[in-house]
ChimeraX commands (.cxc) that place a marker at each C-alpha (Angstrom):
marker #1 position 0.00,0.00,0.00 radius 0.5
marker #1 position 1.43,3.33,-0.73 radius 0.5
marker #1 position 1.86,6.17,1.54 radius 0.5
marker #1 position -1.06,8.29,0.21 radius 0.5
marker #1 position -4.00,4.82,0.50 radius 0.5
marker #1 position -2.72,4.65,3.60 radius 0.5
marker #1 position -2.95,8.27,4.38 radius 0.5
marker #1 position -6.14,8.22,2.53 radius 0.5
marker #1 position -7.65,4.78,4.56 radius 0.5
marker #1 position -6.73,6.50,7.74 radius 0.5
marker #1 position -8.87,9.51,6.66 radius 0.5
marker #1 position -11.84,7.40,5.83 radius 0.5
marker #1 position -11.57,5.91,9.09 radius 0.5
marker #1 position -11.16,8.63,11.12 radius 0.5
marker #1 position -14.19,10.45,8.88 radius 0.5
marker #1 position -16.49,7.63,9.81 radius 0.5
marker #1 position -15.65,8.11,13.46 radius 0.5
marker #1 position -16.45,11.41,13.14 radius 0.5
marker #1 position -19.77,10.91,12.14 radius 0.5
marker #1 position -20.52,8.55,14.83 radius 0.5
marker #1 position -18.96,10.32,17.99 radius 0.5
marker #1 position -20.47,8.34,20.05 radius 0.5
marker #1 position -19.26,4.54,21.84 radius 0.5
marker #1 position -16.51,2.70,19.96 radius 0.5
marker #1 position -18.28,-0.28,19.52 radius 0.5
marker #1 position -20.18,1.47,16.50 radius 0.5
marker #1 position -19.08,0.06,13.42 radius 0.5
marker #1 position -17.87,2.62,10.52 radius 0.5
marker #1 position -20.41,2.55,7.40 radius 0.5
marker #1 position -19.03,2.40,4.46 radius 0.5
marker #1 position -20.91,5.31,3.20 radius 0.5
marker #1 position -19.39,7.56,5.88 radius 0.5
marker #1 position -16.17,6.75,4.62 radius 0.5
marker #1 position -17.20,7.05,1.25 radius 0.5
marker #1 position -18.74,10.21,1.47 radius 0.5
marker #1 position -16.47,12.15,3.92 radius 0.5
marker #1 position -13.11,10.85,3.42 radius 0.5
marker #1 position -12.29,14.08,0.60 radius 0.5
marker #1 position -13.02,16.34,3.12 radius 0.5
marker #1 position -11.66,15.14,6.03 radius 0.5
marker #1 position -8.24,15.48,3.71 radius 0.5
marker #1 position -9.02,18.64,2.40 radius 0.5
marker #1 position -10.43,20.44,5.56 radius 0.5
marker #1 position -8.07,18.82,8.63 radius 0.5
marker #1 position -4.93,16.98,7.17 radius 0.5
marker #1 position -2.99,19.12,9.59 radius 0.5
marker #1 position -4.55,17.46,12.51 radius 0.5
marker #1 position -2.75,13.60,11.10 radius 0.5
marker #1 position -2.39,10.99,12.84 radius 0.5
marker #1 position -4.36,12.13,15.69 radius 0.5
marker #1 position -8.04,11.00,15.46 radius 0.5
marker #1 position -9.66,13.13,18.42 radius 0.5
marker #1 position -8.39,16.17,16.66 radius 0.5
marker #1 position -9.44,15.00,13.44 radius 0.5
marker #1 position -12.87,14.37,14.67 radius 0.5
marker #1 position -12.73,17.75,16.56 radius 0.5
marker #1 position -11.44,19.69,13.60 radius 0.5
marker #1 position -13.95,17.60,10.70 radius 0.5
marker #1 position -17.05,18.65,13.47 radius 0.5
marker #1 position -15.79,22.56,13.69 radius 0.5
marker #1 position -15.82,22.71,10.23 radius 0.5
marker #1 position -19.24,20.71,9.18 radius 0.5
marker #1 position -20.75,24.08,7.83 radius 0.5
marker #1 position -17.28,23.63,5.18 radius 0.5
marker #1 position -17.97,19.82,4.68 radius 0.5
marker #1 position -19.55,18.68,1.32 radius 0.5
marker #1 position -23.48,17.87,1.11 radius 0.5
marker #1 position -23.26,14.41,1.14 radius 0.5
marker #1 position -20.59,14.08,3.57 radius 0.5
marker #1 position -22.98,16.69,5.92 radius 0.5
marker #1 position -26.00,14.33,4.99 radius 0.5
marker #1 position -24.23,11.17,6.42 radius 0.5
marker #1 position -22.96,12.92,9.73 radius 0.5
marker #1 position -26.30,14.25,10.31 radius 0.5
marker #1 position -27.75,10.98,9.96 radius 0.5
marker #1 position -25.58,8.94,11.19 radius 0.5
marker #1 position -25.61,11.48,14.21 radius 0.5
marker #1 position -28.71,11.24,14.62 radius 0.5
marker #1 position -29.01,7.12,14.62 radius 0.5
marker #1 position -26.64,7.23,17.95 radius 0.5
marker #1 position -28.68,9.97,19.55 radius 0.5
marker #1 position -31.82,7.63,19.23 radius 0.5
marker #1 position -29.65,4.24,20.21 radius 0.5
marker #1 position -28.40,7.16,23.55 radius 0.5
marker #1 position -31.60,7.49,24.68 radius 0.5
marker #1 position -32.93,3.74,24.26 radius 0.5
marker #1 position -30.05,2.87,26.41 radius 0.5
marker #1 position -30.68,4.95,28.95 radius 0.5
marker #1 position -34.68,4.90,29.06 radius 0.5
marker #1 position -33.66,0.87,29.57 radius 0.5
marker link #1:1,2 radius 0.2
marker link #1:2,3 radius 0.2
marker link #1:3,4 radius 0.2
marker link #1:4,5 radius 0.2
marker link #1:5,6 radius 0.2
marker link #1:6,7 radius 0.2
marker link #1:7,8 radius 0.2
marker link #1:8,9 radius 0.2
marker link #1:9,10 radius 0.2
marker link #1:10,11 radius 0.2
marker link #1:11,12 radius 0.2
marker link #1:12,13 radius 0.2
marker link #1:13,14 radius 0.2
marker link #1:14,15 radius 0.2
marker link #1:15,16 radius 0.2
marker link #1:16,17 radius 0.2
marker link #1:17,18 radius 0.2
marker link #1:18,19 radius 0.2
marker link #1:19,20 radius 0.2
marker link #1:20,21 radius 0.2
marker link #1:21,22 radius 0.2
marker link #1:22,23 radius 0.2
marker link #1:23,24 radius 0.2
marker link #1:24,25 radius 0.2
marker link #1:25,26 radius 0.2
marker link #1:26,27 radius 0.2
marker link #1:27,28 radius 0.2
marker link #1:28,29 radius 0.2
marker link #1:29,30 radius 0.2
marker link #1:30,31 radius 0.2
marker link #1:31,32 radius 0.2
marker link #1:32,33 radius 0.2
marker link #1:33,34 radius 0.2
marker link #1:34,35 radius 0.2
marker link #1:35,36 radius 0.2
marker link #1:36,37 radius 0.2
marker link #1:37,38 radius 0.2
marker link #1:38,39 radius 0.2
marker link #1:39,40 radius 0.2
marker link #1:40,41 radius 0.2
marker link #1:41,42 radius 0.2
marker link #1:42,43 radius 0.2
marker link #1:43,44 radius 0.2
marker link #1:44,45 radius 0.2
marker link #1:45,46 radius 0.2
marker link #1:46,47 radius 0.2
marker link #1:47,48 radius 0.2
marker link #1:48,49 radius 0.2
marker link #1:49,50 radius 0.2
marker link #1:50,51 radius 0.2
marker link #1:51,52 radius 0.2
marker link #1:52,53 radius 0.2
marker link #1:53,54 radius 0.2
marker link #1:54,55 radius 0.2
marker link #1:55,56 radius 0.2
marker link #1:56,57 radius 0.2
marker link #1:57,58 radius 0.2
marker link #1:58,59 radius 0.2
marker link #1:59,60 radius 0.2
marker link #1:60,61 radius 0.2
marker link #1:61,62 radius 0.2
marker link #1:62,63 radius 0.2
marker link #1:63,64 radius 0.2
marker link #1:64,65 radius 0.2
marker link #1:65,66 radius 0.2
marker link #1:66,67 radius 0.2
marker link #1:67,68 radius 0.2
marker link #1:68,69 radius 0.2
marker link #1:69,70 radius 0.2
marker link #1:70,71 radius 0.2
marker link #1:71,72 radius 0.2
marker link #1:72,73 radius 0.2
marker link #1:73,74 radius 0.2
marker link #1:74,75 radius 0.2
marker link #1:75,76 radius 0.2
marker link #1:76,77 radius 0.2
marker link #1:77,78 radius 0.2
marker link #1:78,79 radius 0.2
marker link #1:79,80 radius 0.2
marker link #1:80,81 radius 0.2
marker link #1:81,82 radius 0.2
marker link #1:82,83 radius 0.2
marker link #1:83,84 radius 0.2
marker link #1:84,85 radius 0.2
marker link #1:85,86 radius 0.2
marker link #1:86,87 radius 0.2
marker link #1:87,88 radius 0.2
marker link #1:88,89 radius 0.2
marker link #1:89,90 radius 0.2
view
């Protein structure tokens, strides 16, 4: 694998994460990555390798962040928020 995949792999991850920001046993959807992983390079390479910064920086700048990625961290945001408060109305 070449230094930018894995440069770019690493930003799909941490995009995915992003959108979830909630418990790490939330799997990363593939359209997360798919849809984010541009801007999370364009808007907060400076923040590599570390992902809480990443995630920080990609979340300061959503208003920046293409439609679609926008589309998936709002929905993706808003799955967790829903699985939050089944947990704790259990």
């Amino acid at each position: 694998m070449t230094r930018y995949q894995t440069i770019a792999t690493l930003f799909a991850v941490t995009t995915a994460a992003i959108a979830f920001q909630t418990s790490a046993g939330l799997s990363f959807s593939s359209e997360a990555q798919q849809m984010c992983s541009g801007d999370a390079m364009r808007l907060c390479s400076s923040e590599i390798p570390d992902i809480p910064r990443i995630r920080a920086c990609m979340v300061q700048k959503k208003a920046q962040v293409s439609p679609g990625c926008r589309a998936v961290m709002d929905r993706e945001h808003a799955a967790a928020t829903s699985r939050k408060r089944e947990a704790t109305a259990q």
